[in-house]
N, C-alpha and C positions, 0 to 999 in steps of 0.2 A: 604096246603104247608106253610101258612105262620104261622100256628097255631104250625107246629113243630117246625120250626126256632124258634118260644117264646118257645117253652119248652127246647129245644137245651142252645138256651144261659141262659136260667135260670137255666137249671140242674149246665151248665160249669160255671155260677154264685155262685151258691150254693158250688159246688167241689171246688174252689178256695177259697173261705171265708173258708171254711173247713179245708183248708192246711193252710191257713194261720194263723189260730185259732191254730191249733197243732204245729207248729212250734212256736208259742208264747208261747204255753203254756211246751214246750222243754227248750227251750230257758230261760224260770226263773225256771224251775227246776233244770238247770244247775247252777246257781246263786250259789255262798259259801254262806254255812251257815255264822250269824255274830257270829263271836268268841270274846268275851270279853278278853281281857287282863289288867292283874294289871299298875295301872299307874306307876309304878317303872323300867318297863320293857318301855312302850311306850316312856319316856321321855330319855331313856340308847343311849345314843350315841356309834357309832361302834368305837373299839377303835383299827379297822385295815384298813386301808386303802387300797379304789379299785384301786389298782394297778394290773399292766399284771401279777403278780407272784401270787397276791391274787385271780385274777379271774382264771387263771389258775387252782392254788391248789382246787378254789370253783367247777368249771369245773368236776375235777377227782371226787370228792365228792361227787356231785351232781348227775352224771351218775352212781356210786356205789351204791347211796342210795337213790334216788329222780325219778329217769327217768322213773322208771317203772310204774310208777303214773302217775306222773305229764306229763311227755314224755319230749323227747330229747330239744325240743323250750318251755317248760314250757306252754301248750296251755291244761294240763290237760285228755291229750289223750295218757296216756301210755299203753303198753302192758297190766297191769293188771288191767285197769279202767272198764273191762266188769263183772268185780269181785265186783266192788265197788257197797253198797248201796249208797253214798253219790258224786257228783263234787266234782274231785281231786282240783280242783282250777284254774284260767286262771293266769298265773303271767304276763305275759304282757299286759292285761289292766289297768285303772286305779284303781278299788278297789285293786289290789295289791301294784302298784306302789305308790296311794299314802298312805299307810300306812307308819310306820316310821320301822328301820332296827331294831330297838327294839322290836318291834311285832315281826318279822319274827323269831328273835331269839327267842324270848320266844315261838314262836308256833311249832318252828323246833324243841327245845328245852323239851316242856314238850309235844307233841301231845295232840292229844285225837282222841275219838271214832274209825275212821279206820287208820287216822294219828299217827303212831307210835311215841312213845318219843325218840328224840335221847342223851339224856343226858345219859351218860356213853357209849354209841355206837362211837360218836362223840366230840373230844375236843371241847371246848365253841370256841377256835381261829378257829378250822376247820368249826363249824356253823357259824362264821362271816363271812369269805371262802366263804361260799355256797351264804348267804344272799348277798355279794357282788357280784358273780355268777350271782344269781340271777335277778339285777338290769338288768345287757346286755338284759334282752329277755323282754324289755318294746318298745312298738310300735311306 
């Protein structure tokens, strides 16, 4: 009796390290990749201010061209994320948050790999829009 109890909590010892190991190893899979951007772009100050009208207009934007990825609260779980090879992104922690609105524009701006480029889809004041948008879904 007491020799299956030690195999009992050693198996449900073993099963738990085992989730726990997977979920860790989910968890930095989901990680963004690091995207380099030009330092001309990093140091670009937003030349629109987050105001209700601007997060509004980012809002409309955002849900037009962003949501389906990224998802409605920016957490990276949109509709078409079971498509993706790559984490759409989490915006509300802090490697989003603390990048500077010049990143964001340069990477909404030019994409890459599954990240579409929005320059000519999107005016540059409508990408500030978004990026200002953006800011509200920080934790």
């Amino acid at each position: 009796m007491k020799k299956n109890r030690i195999i009992l909590a050693a198996t449900t010892f073993f099963v738990a390290g085992m989730m726990l190991i997977s979920l860790n190893l989910n968890a930095q899979e989901r990680q963004a990749k690091p995207w380099p951007v030009p330092e001309e772009f990093k140091n670009m100050e937003n030349p629109v201010a987050a105001d209700a009208a601007s997060i509004k207009t980012g809002g409309v934007m955002y849900t037009k061209y962003c949501a389906s990825c990224h998802g409605k609260t920016g957490l990276g779980d949109g509709v078409k994320t079971r498509a993706l090879k790559d984490f759409a992104g989490d915006f509300s922690g802090a490697y989003y948050q603390d990048q500077t609105d010049g990143e964001h524009f340069y990477k909404t701006k030019v994409g890459r790999g599954e990240m579409p480029k929005y320059e000519g889809r999107m005016s540059d004041e409508d990408i500030w829009h978004v990026v200002n948008y953006m800011r509200t879904f920080k934790k």
